[in-house]
N, C-alpha and C positions, 0 to 999 in steps of 0.2 A: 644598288643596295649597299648601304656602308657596314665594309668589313669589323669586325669586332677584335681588338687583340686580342694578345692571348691572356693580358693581364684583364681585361674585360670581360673575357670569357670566362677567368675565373671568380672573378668580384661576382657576374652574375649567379652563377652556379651558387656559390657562397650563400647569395641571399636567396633562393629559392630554397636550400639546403635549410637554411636556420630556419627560415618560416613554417614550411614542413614540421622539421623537428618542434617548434612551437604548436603545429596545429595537434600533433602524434603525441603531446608528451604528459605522461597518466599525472593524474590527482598528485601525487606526491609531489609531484616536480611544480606544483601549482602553489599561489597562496593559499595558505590552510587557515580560516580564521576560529577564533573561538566566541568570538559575537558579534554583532552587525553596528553598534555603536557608531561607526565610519557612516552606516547607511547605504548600502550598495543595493546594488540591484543587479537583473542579469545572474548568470551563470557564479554562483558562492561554492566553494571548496570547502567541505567539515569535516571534520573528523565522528566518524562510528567505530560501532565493532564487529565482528563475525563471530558470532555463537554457533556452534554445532547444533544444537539443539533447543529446543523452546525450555527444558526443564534448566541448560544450563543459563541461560537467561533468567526464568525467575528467580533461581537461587545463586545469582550473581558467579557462576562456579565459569564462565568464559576467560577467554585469553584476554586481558585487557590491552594488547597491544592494539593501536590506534589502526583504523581503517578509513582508509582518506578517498572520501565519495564527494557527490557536487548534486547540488540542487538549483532551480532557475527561480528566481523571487522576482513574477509580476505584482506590479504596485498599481492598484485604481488611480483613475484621472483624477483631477482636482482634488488630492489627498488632504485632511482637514483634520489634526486628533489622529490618534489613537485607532487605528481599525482591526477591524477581524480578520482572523486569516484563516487558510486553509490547506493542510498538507496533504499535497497527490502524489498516491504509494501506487504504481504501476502495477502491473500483472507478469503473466507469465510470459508475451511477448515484449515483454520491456515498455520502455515512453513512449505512448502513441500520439500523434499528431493532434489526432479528437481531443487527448486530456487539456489541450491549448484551445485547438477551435471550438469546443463546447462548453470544459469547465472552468476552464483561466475565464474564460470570456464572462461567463456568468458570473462566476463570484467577483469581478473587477468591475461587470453593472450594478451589482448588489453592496456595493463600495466593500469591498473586505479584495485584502492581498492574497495569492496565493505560491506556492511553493511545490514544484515541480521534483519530485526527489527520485533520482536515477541509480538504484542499488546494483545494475551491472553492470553497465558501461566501465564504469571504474575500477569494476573486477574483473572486466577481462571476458565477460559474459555476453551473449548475444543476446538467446533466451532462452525458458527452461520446460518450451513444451515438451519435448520428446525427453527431456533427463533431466524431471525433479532435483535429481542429489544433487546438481552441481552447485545449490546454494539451500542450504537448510533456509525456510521462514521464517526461523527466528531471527537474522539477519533482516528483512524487511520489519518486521518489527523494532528490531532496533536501528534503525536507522530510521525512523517514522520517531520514533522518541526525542534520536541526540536532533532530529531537524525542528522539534517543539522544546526543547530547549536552546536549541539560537534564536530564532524565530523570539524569542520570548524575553530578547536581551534586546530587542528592537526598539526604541523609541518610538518609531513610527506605527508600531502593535501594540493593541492592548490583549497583554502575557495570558488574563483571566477567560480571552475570548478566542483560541486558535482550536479549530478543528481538526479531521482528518478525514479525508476520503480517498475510498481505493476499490480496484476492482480485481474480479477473480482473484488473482495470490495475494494484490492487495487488499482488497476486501476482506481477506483472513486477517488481515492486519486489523480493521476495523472489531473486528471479532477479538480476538487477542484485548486491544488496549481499552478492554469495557473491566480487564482483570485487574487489580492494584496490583497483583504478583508480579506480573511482569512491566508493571510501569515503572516498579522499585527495582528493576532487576539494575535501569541505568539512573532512574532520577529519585535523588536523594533527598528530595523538597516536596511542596504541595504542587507545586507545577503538574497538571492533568491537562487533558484533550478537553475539551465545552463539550463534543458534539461528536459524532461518528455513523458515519455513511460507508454500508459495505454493498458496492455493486456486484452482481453473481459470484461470489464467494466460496470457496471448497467446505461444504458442510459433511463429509462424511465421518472427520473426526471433530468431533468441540472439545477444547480445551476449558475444565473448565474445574470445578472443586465439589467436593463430600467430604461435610454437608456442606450449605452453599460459602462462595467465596466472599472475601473484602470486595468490594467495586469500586470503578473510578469515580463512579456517579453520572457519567456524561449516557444523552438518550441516544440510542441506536436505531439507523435508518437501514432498513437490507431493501433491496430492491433487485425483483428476480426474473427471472426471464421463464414464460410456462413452457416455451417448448427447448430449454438448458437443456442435453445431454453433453454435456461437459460439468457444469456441476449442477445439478436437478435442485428444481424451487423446491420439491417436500425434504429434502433432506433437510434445507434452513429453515421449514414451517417447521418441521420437529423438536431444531435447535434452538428456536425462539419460543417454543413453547418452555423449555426446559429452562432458560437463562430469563424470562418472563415468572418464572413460579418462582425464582431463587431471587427475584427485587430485581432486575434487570429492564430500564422501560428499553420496551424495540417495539419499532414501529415497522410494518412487514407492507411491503407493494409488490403484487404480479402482474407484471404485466403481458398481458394477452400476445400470442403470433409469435413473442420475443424469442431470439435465440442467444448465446451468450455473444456478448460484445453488441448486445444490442444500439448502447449507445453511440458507436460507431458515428462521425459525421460523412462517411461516405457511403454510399448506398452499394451492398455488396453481398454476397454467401458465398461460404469456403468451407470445405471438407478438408482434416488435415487428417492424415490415416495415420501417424506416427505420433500425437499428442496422447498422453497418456492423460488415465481417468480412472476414481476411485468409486465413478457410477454405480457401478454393481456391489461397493462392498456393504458388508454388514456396516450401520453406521455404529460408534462408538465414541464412548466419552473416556476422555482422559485428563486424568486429577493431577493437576500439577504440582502441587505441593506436598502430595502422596505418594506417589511414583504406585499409583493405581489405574487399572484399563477394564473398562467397564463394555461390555455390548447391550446397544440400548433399540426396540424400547424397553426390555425385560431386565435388566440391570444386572447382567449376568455378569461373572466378576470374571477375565482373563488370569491364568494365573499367572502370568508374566507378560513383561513387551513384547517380550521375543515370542510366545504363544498369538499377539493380536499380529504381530510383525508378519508371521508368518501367513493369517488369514488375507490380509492386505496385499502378499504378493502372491497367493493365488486367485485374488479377485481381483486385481488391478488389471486393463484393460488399454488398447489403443485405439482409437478415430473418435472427432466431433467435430462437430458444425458449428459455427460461427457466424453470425451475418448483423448485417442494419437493418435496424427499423426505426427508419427517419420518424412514424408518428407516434411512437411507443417514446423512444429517444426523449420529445417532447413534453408530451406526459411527465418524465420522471424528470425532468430541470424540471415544471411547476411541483412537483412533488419536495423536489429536493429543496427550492426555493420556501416554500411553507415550512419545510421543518427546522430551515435554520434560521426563519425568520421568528420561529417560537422557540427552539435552544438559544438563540444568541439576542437575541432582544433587538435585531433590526426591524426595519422598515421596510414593507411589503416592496416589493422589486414591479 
């Protein structure tokens, strides 16, 4: 075997060393763009923000220092014109493999592009089942915005056609960007979402206005799983009752057997005994642009945050279940397929 010097032992260390450092080295240290004009694809570096809080988002009251996150833009085969797109807001276990093998893949035969958007890798985050705090969701909601305004500086997109879908934490997202309050928290133009898909979603508080709010106008798709004890389908039957009388269209699917993460492409069931769940609480509405907290269905008024805050952390709770259901899974891509093919004016898939 041929000896290495030591000048070669160190040249090589050197480059294992720098490539390392290349594979390790956070968003910032990345190209950061502020529109796709170049046309890339793959792994894109943007800049968002970190909001404390959903109110300080809609009322613009955040730290505007720049937060530098990364999203993956798959582009359909044979691309021709202008196509749709679609933003994927993760959950509370972060990027899962299924949001590629089930929903990239789908909306990429549906010819529309999609955009994988990773709100904690970049922060430093794993995931936020067992400790919600470590990232308020008003963060995934804005970062679900600043990725529909790049998105939307695309050439290869057309800007009037980009959606969003997410599940569990992001699917609250999907809930959130139906309000113009918090669309305007980051975009200062007409720039809206077409279209929004929230898969099992946390429904026990809705964000939402009294009397009713401005809207984005784009249709709402929830799609719930019947046997969810991590966040239960009637809490969002409730909330879609209430954002449906106040001019909101949603459109509601349960699906039978399902538990959350239904759409899972791997066939699996997990009990996680340390994921916390706001299952048991009183549900409640909170008025964003009021700094009012409502417990519903009675419309009983809190007299402070700190009064519902405190209901919240004596109901808040740990363990749920989780699993696949490869035939339910199915069901909701034709489901999902139908409703974007009647929001976004395509061609049945």
């Amino acid at each position: 075997m041929r000896r290495l010097s030591t000048v070669g032992l160190l040249r090589r260390l050197f480059r294992v060393v720098s490539v390392m450092a290349l594979i390790s080295a956070p968003a910032s240290a990345q190209q950061i763009v502020s529109d796709l004009s170049a046309q890339p694809t793959g792994r894109i570096h943007f800049n968002s923000v970190t909001p404390k809080s959903k109110w300080e988002l809609a009322h613009r009251k955040f730290d505007k220092t720049p937060t530098p996150i990364w999203g993956t833009l798959y582009l359909p085969e044979n691309l021709q014109g202008p196509v749709p797109a679609m933003v994927i807001s993760h959950g509370s276990a972060g990027p899962q493999q299924k949001d590629v093998d089930r929903w990239v893949r789908l909306f990429n035969q549906m010819g529309m592009a999609a955009f994988v958007v990773d709100s904690f890798g970049p922060r430093g985050i794993a995931n936020t089942m067992d400790n919600q705090s470590q990232l308020n969701p008003a963060a995934n909601d804005a970062d679900a915005l600043f990725a529909l305004k790049l998105l939307s500086t695309d050439p290869r997109i057309d800007p009037k056609r980009i959606g969003q879908i997410g599940f569990s934490r992001g699917g609250g997202v999907s809930l959130d960007m139906t309000l113009d309050a918090f669309r305007k928290g980051v975009i200062g133009d007409d720039t809206r979402f077409a279209a929004l898909i929230g898969f099992y979603p946390g429904c026990s508080a809705l964000w939402w206005e009294i009397p009713p709010p401005p809207l984005t106008g784009a249709p709402l798709m929830l799609a719930l799983g019947e046997k969810d004890d991590y966040t239960p389908a009637q809490l969002c039957r409730n909330a879609a009752e209430i954002m449906q009388r106040d001019g909101q269209t949603v459109e509601v699917h349960v699906y039978p057997g399902a538990y959350h993460d239904f759409d899972n492409t791997r066939a699996y069931f997990k009990y996680f005994p340390g994921a916390t769940t706001a299952r048991d609480c009183p549900q409640t509405l909170i008025d964003v642009q009021h700094d009012a907290y409502y417990r519903l269905p009675g419309g009983e008024k809190y007299a402070n945050l700190q009064a519902m805050q405190a209901d919240y952390t004596r109901c808040t709770t740990r363990g749920v279940s989780t699993g696949a259901n490869l035939e339910q899974a199915k069901r909701a891509e034709a489901d999902v397929n139908a409703f974007l093919v009647k929001a976004m004016g395509l061609s049945p898939r």
